[in-house]
N, C-alpha and C positions, 0 to 999 in steps of 0.2 A: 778514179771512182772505185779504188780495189778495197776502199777500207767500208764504202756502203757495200758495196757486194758481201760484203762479209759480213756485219751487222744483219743485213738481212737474212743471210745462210744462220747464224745464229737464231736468229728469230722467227726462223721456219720452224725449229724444234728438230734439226737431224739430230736421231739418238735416240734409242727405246728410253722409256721410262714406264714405274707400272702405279697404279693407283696410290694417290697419296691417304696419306693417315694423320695423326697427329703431331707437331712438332715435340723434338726432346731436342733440350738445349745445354750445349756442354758449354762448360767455362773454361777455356784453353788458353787464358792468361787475364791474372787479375792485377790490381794495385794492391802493391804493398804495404803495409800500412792497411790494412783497413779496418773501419770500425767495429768494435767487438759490440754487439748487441744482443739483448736475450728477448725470446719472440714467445712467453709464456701460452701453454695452449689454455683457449679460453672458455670461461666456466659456462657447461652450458648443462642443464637434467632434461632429458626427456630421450626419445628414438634417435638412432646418430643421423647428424644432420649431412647431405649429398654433398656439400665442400666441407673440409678444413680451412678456415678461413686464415688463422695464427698461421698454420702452414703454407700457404701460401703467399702471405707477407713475408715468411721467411725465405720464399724460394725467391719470388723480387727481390728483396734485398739482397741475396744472393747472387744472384746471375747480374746485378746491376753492379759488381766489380769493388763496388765502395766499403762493402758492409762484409761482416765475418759472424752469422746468427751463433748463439751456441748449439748445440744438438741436445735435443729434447732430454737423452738420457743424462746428460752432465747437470741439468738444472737442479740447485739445492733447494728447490722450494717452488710451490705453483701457486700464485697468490691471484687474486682475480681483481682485485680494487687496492687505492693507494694504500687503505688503513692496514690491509695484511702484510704490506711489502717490509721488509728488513733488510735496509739498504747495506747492512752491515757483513750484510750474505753475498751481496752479489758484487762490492766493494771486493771482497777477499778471493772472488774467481775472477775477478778483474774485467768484468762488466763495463760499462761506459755508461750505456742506455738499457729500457729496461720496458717492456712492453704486456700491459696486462688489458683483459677486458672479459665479456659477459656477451653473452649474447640470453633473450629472452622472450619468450614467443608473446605476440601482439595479437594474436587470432585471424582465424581464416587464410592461415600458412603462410602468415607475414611476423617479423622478426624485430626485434631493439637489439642493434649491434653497437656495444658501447664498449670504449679503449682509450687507454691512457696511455703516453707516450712519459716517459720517468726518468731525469735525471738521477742517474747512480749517486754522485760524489755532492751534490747538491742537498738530495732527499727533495727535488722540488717535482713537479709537472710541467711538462713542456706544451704540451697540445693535449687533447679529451675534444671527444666527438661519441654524438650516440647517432648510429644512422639506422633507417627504417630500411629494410629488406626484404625480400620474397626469392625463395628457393632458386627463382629462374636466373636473381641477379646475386647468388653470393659471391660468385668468382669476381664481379665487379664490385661490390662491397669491398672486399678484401684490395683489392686494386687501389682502390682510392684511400683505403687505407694505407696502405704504402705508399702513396703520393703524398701524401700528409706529412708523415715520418721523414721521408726523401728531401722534401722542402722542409720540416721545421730544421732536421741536422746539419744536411749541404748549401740549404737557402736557393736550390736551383729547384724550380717544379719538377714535377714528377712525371715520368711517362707511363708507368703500370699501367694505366686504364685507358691505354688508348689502343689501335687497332693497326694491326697489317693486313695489306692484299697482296694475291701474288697468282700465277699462272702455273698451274699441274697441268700434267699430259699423260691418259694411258693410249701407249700407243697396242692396237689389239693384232696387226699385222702393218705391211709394206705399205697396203693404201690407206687403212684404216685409225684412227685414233679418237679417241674422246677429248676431248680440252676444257677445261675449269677454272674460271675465275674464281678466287676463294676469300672470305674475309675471317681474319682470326684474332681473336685476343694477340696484345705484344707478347706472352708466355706462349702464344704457338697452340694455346687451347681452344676449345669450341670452334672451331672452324669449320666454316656452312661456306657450303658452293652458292655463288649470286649468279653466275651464269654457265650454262654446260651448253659445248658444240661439237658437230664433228669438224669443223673447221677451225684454224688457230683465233687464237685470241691474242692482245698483247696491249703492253702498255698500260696499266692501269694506273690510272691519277686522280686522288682522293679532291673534292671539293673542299675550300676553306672551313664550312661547319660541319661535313664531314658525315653528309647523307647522302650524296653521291659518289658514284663512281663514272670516269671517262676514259673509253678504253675502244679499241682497233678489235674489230670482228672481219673474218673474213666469209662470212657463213651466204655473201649471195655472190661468192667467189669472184669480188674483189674486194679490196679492204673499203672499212666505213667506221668512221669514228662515231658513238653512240654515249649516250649519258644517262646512266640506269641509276633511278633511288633505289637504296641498299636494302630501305623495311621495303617497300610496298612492291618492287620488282618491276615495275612500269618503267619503260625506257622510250629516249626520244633518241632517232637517227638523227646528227646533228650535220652530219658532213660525208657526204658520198659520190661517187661519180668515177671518169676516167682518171687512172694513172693513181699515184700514193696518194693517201689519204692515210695520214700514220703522227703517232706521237703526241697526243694533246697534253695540253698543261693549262690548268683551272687560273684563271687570272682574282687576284687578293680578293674582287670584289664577288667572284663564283658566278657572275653574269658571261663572262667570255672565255672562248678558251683560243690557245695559241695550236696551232697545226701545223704541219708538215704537209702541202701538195703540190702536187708535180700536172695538175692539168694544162697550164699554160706551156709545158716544157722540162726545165729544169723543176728537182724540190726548191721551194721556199716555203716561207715562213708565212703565214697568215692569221688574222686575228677572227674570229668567229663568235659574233653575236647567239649565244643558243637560243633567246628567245624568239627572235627573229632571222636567224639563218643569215645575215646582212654579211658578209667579209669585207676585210681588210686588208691587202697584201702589204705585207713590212718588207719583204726584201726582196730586188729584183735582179741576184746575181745572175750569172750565168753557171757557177758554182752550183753544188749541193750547198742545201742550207736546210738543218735539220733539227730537232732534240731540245726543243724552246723548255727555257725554264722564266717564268716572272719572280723579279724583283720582288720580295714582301712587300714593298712598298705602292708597287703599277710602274714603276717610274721607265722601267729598261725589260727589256728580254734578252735573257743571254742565250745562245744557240749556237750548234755545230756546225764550222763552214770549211768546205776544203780549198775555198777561193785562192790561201796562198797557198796550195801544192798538196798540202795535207789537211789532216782534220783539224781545226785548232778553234778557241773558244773566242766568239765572237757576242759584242753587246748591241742593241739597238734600242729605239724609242718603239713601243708601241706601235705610235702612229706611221713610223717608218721613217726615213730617212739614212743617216747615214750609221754604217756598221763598222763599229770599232773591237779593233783586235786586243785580247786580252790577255791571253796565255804568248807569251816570249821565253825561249831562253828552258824552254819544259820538254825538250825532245820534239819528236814529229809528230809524234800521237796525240793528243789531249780530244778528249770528248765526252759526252751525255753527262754535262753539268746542271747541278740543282744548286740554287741557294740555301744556305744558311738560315734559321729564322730570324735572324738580327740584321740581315742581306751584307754582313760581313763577308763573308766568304764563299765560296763553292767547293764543291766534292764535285769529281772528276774522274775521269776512266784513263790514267797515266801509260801509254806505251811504250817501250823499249826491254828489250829483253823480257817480255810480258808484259800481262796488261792488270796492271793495280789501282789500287784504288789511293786519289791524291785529294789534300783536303789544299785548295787556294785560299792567301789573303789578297782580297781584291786592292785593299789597300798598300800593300809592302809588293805587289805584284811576285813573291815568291810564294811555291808550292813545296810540300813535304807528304811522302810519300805512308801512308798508313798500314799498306799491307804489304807481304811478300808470297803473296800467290802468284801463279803463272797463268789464272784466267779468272779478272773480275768484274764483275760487270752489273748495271743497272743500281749506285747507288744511291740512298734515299735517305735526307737527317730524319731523326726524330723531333715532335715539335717543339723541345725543352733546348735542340741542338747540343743535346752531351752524345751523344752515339748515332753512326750510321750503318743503316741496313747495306744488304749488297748481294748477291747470287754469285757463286764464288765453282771452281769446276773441284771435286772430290772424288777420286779416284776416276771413274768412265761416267760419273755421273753428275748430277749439279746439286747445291744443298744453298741455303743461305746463311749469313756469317754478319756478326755483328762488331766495329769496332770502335773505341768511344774518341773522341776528336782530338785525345792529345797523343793515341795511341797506344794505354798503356791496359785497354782492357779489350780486350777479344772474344767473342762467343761462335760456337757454330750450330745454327738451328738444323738439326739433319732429320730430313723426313724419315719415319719409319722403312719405307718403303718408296720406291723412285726420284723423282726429280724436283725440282721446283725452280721458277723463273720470275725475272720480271720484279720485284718486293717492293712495295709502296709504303712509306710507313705513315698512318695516316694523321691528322689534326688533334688536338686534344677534343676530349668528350663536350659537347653543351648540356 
């Protein structure tokens, strides 16, 4: 049991940390090769509007590893619509793609944000969209504009406009601390506290559509899994009592969630009806059995078991029955696996000589290892599966760290100011 004891000393939060701020995200290894694109700032007359919207499609594109924007001051020309563009200009700084638009007030502080996306060597149009906006939503605007661009050039969707959760802590002394569940833009911006405690928080795991949150409180000092909608802040206590109650994961259909409790004994695995409270026990080791991830599909749960000696990744049916061994041949370590969106694969917590982060094919039953940190933990794909989140240890403290699934693109999200844990990355937007 020395590797739960330790997940869980991790997940106590020993280690100051001091009130979180906003993310800044450094790019610490990109692909080479990437595409040259120009992200023309867009025509707009009136008071300066509270985003840059061009700017910020350039900074996604940016930090997304793929793309190489030009910098504002190189641009030979600011053109707003196809008719002004002189492909013959941007042909000869070696441009590729070519990004113009307008934005235009609609009245009553709402907006017409319209952009073209422009073959350089073609002189053609790839994509044009005019989308209606309001002040509150231009960073999402701007988002989904990148998603746009992302898929018309790569043909993979876009994750811009979707969302991470993650757990801060200010610790105020020895017995004291605040704790923060937080949801933030993928850029690490606007991020609003959904839940604040003096007791820990953990595990947060986003609902398939992606207006819940389910997450481990321990605020009537023992743990209890609870399921908060994100706008309206209303939350149901779904699972509580003696002994763990830890680790939920939303099942495809967002009706069930999988849990970790230990009241019969030993942790297992069980299925949990939210609406009705109804369970379902899936496994009856005598082992620990923890850290359920479902199938995209419903079909299987894969979860952590130390049944053979160590912690290694285990599959089961739902309904329960028999639990087959997945990870062979991966060291002793292997744990807190998530599926892949395509339920190809899993990302994994790899041990030996440190703990990294490994991306499995369920299929080839071989893993390849993604990072070379010496403490990583809790990772999450994105829902496009080009890149995984992860909480990673930086210098005496913790930051999160993003890296894309063939390994060749790296980011580290570092809070201004203390720690952060836990990173969930959440569903695309409906």
């Amino acid at each position: 049991m020395k590797w739960f004891a330790t997940v869980l000393l991790c997940l106590a939060w020993a280690g100051a940390a001091a009130e979180s701020g906003p993310l800044v995200i450094r790019i610490t290894q990109g692909v080479e090769g990437a595409l040259p694109i120009a992200i023309v700032p867009f025509e707009w007359t009136g008071a300066p509007m509270a985003e840059d919207i061009s700017q910020i499609i350039a900074n996604d594109l940016t930090r997304s590893g793929r793309f190489k924007p030009m910098p504002r001051t190189d641009l030979p020309a600011r053109p707003a619509d196809f008719a002004q563009v002189n492909f013959k200009d941007w042909r000869t700084v070696g441009m590729d793609n070519l990004v113009v638009g307008r934005i235009s007030a609609a009245g009553d502080g709402a907006y017409n944000v319209e952009f073209r996306l422009l073959d350089v060597f073609t002189g053609t149009q790839l994509a044009g969209f005019k989308i209606p906006a309001q002040n509150a939503n231009l960073r999402l605007t701007a988002h989904q504009i990148s998603d746009i661009i992302y898929k018309t050039l790569l043909n993979v969707p876009g994750a811009f406009s979707t969302r991470i959760a993650y757990v801060t802590v200010n610790r105020h002394d020895a017995k004291n601390s605040t704790y923060r569940l937080q949801i933030a833009d993928a850029d690490g911006y606007d991020a609003k506290t959904i839940l604040e405690s003096k007791q820990p928080l953990l595990s947060p795991a986003w609902s398939p559509e992606g207006s819940r949150l389910a997450y481990v409180s321990f605020e009537e000092r023992n743990s209890a899994v609870y399921v908060q909608d994100v706008r309206s802040g209303q939350r149901q206590k779904v699972v509580s009592g003696a002994g763990i109650n830890s680790a939920p994961a939303f099942s495809p259909d967002g009706r069930r969630l999988a849990v970790t409790r230990s009241h019969d004994g030993n942790p297992d695995i069980y299925v949990v009806d939210i609406a009705s409270g109804q369970q379902t026990r899936v496994t009856t080791s005598e082992a620990i059995d923890t850290e359920a991830s479902w199938a995209p599909d419903g079909s299987a749960i894969a979860f952590t078991s130390d049944r053979s000696g160590g912690p290694q990744i285990y599959r089961v049916a739902p309904s329960g029955g028999e639990a087959r061994r997945v990870t062979f041949n991966l060291g002793d370590y292997n744990a807190r696996a998530s599926y892949s969106p395509d339920g190809r694969q899993l990302v994994m917590v790899n041990g030996g000589g440190g703990y990294r982060i490994m991306l499995f094919d369920l299929k080839a039953g071989t893993g390849r290892r993604l990072t070379d940190s010496n403490l990583d933990e809790s990772p999450s794909f994105a829902p496009n599966g080009s890149m995984i989140i992860y909480a990673t240890m930086a210098g005496r403290s913790t930051e999160l760290a993003a890296v894309s699934v063939d390994g060749s693109i790296k980011q580290r999200l570092a809070l201004q100011q203390g720690a952060v844990r836990e990173p969930a990355w959440g569903p695309f937007r409906q």
